[in-house]
C-alpha distance (Angstrom), angle and dihedral (degrees) to the residues before:
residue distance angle dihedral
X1 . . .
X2 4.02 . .
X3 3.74 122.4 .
X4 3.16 107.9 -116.1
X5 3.83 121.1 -146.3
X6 3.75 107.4 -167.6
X7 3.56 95.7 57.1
X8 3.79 100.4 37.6
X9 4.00 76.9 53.9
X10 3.76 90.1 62.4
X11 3.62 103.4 39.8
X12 3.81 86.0 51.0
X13 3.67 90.1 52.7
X14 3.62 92.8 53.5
X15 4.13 89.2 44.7
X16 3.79 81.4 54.7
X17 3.92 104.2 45.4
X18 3.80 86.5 59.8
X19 3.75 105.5 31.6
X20 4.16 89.0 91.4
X21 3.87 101.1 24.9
X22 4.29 95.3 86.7
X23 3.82 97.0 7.9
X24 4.09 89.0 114.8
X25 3.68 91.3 67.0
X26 3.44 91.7 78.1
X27 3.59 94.4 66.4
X28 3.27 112.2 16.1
X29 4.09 89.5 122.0
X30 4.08 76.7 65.1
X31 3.25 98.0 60.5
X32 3.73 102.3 38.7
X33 4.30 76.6 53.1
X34 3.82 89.1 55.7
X35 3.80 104.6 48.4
X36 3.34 108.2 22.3
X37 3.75 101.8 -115.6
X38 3.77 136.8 132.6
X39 3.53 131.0 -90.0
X40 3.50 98.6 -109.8
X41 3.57 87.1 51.1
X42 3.41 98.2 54.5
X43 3.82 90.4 45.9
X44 3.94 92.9 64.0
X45 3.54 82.7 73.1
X46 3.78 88.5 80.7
X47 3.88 94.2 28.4
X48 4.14 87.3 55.6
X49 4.04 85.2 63.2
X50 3.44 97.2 51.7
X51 3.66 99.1 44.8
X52 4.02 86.6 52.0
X53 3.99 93.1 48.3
X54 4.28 86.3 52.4
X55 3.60 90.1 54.0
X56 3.82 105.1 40.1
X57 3.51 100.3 35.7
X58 3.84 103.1 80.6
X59 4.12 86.4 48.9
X60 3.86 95.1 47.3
X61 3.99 81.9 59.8
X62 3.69 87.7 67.5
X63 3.61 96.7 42.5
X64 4.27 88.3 56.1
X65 3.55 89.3 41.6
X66 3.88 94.5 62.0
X67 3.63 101.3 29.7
X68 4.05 100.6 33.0
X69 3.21 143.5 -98.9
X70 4.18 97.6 -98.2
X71 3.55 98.1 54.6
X72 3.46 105.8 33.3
X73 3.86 86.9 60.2
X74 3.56 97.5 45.4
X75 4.12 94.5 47.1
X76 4.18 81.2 50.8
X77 3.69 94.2 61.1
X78 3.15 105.2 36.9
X79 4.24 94.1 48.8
X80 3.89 82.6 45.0
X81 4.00 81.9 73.0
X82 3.70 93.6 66.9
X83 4.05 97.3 63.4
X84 3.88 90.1 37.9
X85 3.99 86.8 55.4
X86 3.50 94.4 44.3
X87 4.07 91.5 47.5
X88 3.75 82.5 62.4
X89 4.21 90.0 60.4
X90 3.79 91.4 42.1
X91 3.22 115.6 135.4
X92 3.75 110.9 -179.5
X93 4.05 143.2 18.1
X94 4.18 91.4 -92.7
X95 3.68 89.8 49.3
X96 3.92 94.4 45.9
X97 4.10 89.4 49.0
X98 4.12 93.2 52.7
X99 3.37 90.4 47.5
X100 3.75 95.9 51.3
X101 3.56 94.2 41.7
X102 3.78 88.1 57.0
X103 3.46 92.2 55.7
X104 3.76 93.1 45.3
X105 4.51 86.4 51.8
X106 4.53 76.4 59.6
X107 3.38 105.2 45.4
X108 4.00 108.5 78.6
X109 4.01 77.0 49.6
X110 3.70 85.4 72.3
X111 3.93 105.8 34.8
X112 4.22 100.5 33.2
X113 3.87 101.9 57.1
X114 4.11 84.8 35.6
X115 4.34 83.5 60.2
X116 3.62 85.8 46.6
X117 3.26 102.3 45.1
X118 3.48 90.8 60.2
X119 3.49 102.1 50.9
X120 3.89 88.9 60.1
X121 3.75 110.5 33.3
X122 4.04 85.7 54.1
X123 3.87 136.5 63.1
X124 3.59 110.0 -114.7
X125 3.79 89.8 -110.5
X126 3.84 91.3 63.1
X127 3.68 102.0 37.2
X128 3.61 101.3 81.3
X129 3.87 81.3 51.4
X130 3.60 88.7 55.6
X131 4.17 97.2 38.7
X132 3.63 86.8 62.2
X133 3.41 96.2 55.8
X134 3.26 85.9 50.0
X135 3.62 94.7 57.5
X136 3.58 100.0 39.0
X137 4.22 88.9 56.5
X138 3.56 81.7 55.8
X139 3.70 95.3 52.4
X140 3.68 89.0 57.7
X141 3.82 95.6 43.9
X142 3.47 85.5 61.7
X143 3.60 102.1 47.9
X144 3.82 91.8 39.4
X145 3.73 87.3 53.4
X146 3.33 94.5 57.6
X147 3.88 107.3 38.9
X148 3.99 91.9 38.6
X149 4.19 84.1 64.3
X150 3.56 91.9 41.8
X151 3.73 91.4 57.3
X152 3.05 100.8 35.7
X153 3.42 93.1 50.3
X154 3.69 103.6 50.1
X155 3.66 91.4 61.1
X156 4.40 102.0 38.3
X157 3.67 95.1 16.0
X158 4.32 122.1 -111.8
X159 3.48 103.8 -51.4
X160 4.27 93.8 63.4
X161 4.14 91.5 57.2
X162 4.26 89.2 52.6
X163 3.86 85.7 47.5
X164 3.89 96.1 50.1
X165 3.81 84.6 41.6
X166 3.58 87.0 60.5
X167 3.48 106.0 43.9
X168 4.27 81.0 48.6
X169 3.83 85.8 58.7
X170 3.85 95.1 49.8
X171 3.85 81.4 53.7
X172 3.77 93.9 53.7
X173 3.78 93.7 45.3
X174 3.76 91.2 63.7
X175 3.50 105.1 44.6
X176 4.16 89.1 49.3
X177 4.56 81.9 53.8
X178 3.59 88.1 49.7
X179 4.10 106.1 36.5
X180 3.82 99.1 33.9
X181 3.55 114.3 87.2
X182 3.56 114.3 -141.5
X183 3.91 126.8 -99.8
X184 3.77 111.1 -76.6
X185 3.79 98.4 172.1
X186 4.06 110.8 89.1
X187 3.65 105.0 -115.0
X188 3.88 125.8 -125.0
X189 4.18 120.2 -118.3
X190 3.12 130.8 -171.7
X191 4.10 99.4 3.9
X192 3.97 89.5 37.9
X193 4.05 108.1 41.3
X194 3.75 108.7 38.5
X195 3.68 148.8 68.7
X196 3.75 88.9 -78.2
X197 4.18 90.3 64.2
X198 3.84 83.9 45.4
X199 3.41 93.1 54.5
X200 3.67 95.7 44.6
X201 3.53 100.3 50.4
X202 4.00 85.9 54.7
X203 4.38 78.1 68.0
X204 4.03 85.0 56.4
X205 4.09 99.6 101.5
X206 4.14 76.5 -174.2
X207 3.71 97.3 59.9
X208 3.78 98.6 35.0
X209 3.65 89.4 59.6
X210 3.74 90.4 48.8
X211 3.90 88.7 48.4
X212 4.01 81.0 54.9
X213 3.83 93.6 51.0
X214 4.11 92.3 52.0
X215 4.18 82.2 54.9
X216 3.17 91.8 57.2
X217 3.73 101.3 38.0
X218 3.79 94.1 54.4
X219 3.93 87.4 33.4
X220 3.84 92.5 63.5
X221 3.90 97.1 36.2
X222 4.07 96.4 57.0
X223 3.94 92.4 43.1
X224 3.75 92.5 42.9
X225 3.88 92.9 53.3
X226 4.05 95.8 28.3
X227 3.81 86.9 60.6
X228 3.41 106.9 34.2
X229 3.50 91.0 65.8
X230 3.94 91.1 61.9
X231 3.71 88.8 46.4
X232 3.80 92.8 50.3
X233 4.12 93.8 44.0
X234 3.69 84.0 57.4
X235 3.61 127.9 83.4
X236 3.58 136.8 -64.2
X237 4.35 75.0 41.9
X238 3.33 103.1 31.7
X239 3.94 89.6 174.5
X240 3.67 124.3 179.3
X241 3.81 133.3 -112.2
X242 4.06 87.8 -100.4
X243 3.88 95.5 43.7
X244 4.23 86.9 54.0
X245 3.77 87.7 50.9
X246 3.71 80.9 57.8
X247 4.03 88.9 62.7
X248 3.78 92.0 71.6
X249 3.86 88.7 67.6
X250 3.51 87.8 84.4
X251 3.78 89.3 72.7
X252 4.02 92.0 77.8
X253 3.62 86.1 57.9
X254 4.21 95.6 57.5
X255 3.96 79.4 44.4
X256 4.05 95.5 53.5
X257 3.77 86.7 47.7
X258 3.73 100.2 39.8
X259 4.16 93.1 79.7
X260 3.91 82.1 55.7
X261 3.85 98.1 63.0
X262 4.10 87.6 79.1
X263 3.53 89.0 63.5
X264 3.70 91.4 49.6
X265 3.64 97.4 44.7
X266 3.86 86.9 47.5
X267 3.58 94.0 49.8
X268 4.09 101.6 42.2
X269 3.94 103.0 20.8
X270 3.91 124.4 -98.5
X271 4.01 93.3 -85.4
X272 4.08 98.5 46.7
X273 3.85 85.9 44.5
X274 3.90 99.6 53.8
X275 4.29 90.5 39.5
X276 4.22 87.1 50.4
X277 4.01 86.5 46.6
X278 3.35 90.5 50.2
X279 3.80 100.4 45.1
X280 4.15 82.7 47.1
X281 3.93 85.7 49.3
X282 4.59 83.6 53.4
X283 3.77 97.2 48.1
X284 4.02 89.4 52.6
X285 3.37 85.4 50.2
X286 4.29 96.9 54.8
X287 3.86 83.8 43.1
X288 3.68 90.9 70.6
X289 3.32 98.2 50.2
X290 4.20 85.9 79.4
X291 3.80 127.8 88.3
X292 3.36 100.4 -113.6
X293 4.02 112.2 99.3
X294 4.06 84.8 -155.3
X295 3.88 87.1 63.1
X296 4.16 99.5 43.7
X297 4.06 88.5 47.5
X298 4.26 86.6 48.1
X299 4.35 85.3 41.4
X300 3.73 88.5 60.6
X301 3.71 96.6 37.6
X302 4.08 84.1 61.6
X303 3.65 91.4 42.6
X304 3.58 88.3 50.2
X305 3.72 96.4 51.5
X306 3.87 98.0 44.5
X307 3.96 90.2 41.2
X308 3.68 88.7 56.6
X309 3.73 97.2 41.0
X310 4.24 85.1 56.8
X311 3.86 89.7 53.7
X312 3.12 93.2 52.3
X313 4.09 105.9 45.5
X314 3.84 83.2 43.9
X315 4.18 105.0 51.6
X316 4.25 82.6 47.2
X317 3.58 90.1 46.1
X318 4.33 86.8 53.6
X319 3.38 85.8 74.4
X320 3.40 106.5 53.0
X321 3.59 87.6 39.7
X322 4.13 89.8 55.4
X323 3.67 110.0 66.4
X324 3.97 98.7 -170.9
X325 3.54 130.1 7.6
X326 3.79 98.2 37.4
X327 4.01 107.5 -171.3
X328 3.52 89.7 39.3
X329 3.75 86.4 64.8
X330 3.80 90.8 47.1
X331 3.77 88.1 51.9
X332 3.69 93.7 56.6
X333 3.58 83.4 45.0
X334 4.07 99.5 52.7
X335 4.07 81.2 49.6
X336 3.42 88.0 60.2
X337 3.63 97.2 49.4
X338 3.93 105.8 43.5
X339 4.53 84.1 45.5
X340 3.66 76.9 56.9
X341 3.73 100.7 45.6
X342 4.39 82.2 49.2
X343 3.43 88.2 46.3
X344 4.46 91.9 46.3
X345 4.71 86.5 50.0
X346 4.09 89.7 47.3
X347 3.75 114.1 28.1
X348 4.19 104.5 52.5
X349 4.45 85.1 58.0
X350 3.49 97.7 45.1
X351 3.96 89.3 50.0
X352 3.33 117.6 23.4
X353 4.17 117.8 0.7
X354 4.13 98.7 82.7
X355 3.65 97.0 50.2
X356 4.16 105.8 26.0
X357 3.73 98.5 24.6
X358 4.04 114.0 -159.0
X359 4.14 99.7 -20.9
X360 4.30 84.6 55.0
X361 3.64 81.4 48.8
X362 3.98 96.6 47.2
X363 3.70 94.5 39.1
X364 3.81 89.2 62.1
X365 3.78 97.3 45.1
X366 3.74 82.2 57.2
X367 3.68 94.2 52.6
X368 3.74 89.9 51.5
X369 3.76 95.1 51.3
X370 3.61 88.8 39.8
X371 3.75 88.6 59.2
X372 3.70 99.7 36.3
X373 3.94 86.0 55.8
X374 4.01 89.7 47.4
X375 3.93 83.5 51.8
X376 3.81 94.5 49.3
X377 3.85 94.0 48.1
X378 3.95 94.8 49.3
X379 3.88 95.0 45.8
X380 3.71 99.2 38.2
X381 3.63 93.5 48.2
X382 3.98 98.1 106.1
X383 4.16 88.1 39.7
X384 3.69 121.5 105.9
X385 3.65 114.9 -138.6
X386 4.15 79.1 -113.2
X387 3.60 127.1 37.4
X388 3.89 125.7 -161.7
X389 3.92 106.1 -97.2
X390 3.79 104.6 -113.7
């Protein structure tokens, strides 16, 4: 079997996209250690990110949609570099929070023109092949984020796992130059790469209902695994810091599985696909409501899987849902998702945690899947699992 370069390229973009986003998790005991702040305090370092991907990733769109989708990935990487290195010389919480922020403003650089990119240098039939590669290199970025500072880190202390993570990036930049074939499809100006596109694709019923299915994907995902780790800490578990770490290796499991879901959408249609993912995503869910450790660490394996399998039916079906101006419409999408993700850390504490504990929690994960899937299989109704490519 060949190698082949284009989609190695876009599997290592996603891998790259995510590899920074969560990677202070890992240590953020460290760095509440080192200068004597709080926990919460040291966890906006990973909430600054994510509030800077929400608000540049619908603009970034517009930038990729003018300049291309090659380049404008590429120059995201490797300008991503320059916060990562100066993370490593931080020397206090303000310093740590610009820098992150920064790289949050570059990340939908990376990760929106990769989604487009897809939907237009592949045939509809092979694009939800592709997508899931795309998702499952993401899957790993995020893990190997996250355990690469951990290691490194428990041997030469926080600042060695962001400078390995940098050098890792550098890495990544060059293979996308040299395995991404340029842009071949004549890009759109005026119509395709401003705020008139963005304002048109908030007139798509299609993609607004996508936009909704990201919330909810990221939504469920950060309260599922921001809250299980309470319920696990407490009794009949009782599992340590290092054993919760452990959780996250269910994450190469959604990746493994993710390259699957083009098969699946293939065989069953892009709508029935994402509602059986979904219900797969629910029964995980009920299975860690038992005792058992075995069973919660095989729940969130199926949650995993199905979650994963959603993400990636719905970021291929943004561009068949855009009909112009294609990474603009995964921008607005990516806004959608990390709101959602916000939303999925706050929302399940304030509501439900302090009176129903992890089954309130569960039960309303499973009412926003339940909806999200009641969403998909109103507004997808008159979409073939394939569209023409426009």
């Amino acid at each position: 079997m060949t190698f082949d370069r284009p989609r190695a390229a876009v599997t290592i973009g996603g891998f790259c996209a995510f590899l920074d986003l969560y990677a202070p998790q890992a240590v953020l005991p460290q760095l509440a250690r080192d200068f004597g702040i709080s926990a919460a305090a040291a966890g906006s370092t990973v909430g600054i990110s994510t509030l800077a991907v929400a608000g540049a990733a619908p603009f970034v769109g517009m930038l990729a949609d003018r300049l291309g989708r090659k380049i404008t990935i590429v120059a995201a990487v490797l300008l991503l570099t320059l916060p990562s290195i100066m993370l490593v010389l931080a020397n206090g919480l303000d310093q740590i929070l610009l820098w992150r922020f920064a790289q949050g403003l570059l990340l939908p650089a990376i990760f929106s023109p990769v989604v487009a990119y897809v939907s237009e240098a592949w045939p509809p039939d092979e694009s939800a092949d592709v997508m899931g590669l795309y998702v499952a290199g993401s899957a790993l970025g995020g893990f190997s984020g996250r355990f690469i500072t951990a290691l490194m880190a428990e041997h030469f202390g926080w600042r060695s796992g962001f400078a390995v993570l940098t050098l890792v990036t550098v890495a990544c930049g060059l293979a996308i130059w040299r395995w991404m074939p340029t842009d071949r499809r004549r890009l759109r100006s005026t119509a395709g790469g401003g705020f008139v596109a963005l304002f048109g694709h908030l007139r798509n019923p299609a993609l607004l209902a996508t936009c909704v299915v990201g919330f909810a994907v990221l939504g469920s995902m950060v309260a599922t695994f921001t809250y299980v780790n309470f319920h696990l800490a407490a009794p009949p578990y009782r599992l340590s810091t290092a054993q919760l770490g452990m959780i996250f290796l269910v994450y190469p499991i959604g990746a493994a599985a993710a390259p699957a879901s083009g098969l699946l959408i293939r065989r069953l249609g892009r709508r029935r696909a994402v509602v059986l993912a979904m219900a797969v995503s629910g029964l995980g869910l009920t299975a860690t409501l038992g005792t058992s450790l075995a069973a919660v660490i095989a729940g969130l394996a199926l949650f995993v899987i199905g979650v994963f399998t959603v993400q990636s039916a719905a970021m291929g079906f943004v561009g068949q849902a855009a009909r112009f101006a294609k990474a603009t419409a995964v921008g607005l999408y990516v806004c959608s998702y990390y709101i959602g993700g916000s939303v999925g850390a706050v929302v399940p504490g304030l509501l439900v945690w302090r009176t129903a504990g992890w089954a309130g929690c569960v039960a309303l994960v499973l009412v926003v899947l339940t909806a999200a899937a009641a969403v998909v299989w109103r507004t997808w109704r008159e979409a073939p699992a394939f569209c023409a490519a426009e």
